[in-house]
Structures are given as structure tokens and as C-alpha cells.
N, C-alpha and C positions, 0 to 999 in steps of 0.2 A: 402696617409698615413691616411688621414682622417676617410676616407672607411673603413679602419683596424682597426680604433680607436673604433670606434661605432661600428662594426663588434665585437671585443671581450667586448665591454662593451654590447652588448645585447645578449652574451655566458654566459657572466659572471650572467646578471640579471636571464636569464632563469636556470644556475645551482643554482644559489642561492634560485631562486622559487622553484625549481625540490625538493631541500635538503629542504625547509619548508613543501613542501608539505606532504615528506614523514614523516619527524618526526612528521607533524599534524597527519597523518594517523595512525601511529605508535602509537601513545597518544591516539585515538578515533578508536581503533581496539576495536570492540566490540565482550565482551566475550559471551558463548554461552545465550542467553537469556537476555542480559543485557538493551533490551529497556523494557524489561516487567514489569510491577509497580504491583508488589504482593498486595493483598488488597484492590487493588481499587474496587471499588463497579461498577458493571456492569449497566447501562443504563436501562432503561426498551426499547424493543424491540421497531422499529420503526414501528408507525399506520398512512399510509398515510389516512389523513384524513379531510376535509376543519372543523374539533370541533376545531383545530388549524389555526391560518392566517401561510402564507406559509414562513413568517421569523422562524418561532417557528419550523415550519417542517424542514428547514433547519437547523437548529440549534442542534434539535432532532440525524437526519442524520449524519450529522459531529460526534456528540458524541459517537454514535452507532459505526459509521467508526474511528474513532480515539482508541474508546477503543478496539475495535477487532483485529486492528494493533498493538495497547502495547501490547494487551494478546496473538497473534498468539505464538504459539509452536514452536521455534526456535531451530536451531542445531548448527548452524553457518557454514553451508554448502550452499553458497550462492545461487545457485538453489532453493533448499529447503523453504529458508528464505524467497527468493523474493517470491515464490508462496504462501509460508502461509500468508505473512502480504496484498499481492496483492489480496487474498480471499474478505477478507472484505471493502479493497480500493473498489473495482470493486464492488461488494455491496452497500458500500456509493453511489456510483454513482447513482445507480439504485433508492434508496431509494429519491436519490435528484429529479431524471427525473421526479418522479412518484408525486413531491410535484409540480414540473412544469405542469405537464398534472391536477393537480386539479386546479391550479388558471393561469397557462401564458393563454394569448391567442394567441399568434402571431402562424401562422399555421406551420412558419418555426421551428420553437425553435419547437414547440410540433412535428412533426414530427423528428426532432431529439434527441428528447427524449423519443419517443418513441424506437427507433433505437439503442439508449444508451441502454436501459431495456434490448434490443432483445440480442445485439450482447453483452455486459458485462454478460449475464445469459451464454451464450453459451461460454465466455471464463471463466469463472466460474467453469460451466462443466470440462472442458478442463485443468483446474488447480487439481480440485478435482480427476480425473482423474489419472494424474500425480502423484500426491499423496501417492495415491494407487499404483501405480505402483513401486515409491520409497518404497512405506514401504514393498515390499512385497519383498524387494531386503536387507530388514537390517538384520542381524542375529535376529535369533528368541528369544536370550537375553534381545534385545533391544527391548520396548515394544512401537508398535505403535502410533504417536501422531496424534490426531483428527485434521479433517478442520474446522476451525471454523465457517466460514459462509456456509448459504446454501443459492442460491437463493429464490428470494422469490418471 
């Protein structure tokens, strides 16, 4: 009897979680565009470059990658979304590896950041790509929204 006791008290906890979750979900359903912060003032582009120590680089990166992700061009088609904010995500990355090839030494990390650069560029590609492929499928009402990043 005991076994049935704890048996439906952890039915009970996990529908009790299931019903928070969803009305969390429910409350932070994001409407089309709603992580994007109108007006905020765009970064100046990332210069990997040792005029900076490599905290400032990273620092640099992150804002370049955080602001590219608020501003991506959102529909709320989640394919779409995850591609457009992943643009610039995967970019961050790249811009970070490239602050590690100026100052890490260790040959492991640098060879993996290099490897970051290769393969984040070519999924990059592969999203811009995509892209293009959805927009070329919208009616022609709806007018094309750009990628934000390119690789660099």
C-alpha cells in the first residue's frame, strides 16, 4: 500500500508540475518579435585585435552576439526564429575563438578555436541558406526579412 501511496503522490507531483509548466509557457509565449528592444543602439562591429587585452575582446563579442540576437527578425515560426537569432549566436562564437587565437597559448584550445571559426562559418552558410530558401516560399505580399550576420 505504501508503493501506491508514493506512486500517486509522484503522479500527483509530476501533473501538478506539467499544469505549471504549461501556464509558465502560456504567460512567456512570445509574440512575434517580442525579444527585440527597438532603439537600442547597435555595438560597433567586432575588431579582433590585441589594441585591446582579450577580457575587452570578449566583452566586445558578447555585445555584438547579444545585440544581433535581440534585433534578429523574428516571425514567430520557430524554425525561422531559431535560425535568425542562431545567425549571430554562431558569429559570437567565432568572434570569441578569434580573441583566443590572439592571446591563448595552449595549442589545444587554439586548435579548437580554430575549428570553432571553420565549422560555425560553414553552419552559418547553411542557415543563410535556409533562409533564402524560406523566404522564397512567403507570398510575395510579405516582404523578405534580412540575416543579420555574415560571417566574417
Amino acid at each position: 500500500m505504501q508503493r501506491s501511496s508514493s506512486s500517486h503522490g509522484a503522479r500527483t507531483a509530476v501533473h501538478a508540475l506539467a499544469a505549471l509548466c504549461l501556464s509558465a509557457a502560456s504567460l512567456a509565449a512570445p509574440a512575434e518579435n517580442a525579444h527585440q528592444h527597438p532603439g537600442q543602439a547597435a555595438p560597433p562591429p567586432f575588431i579582433a585585435s590585441t589594441a585591446k587585452p582579450y577580457a575587452a575582446l570578449i566583452d566586445d563579442a558578447m555585445n555584438v552576439m547579444h545585440h544581433g540576437m535581440t534585433q534578429a527578425p523574428t516571425n514567430g515560426i520557430p524554425d525561422h526564429d531559431f535560425v535568425a537569432m542562431m545567425i549571430p549566436h554562431h558569429q559570437g562564437a567565432i568572434d570569441m575563438a578569434k580573441a583566443l587565437l590572439l592571446y591563448g597559448k595552449d595549442p589545444a584550445l587554439r586548435n579548437l578555436a580554430q575549428g570553432i571559426i571553420t565549422e560555425q562559418q560553414n553552419e552559418i552558410r547553411l542557415m543563410q541558406a535556409w533562409l533564402l530558401r524560406y523566404q522564397a516560399t512567403l507570398p510575395q505580399s510579405m516582404p523578405p526579412q534580412p540575416s543579420q550576420s555574415q560571417p566574417r
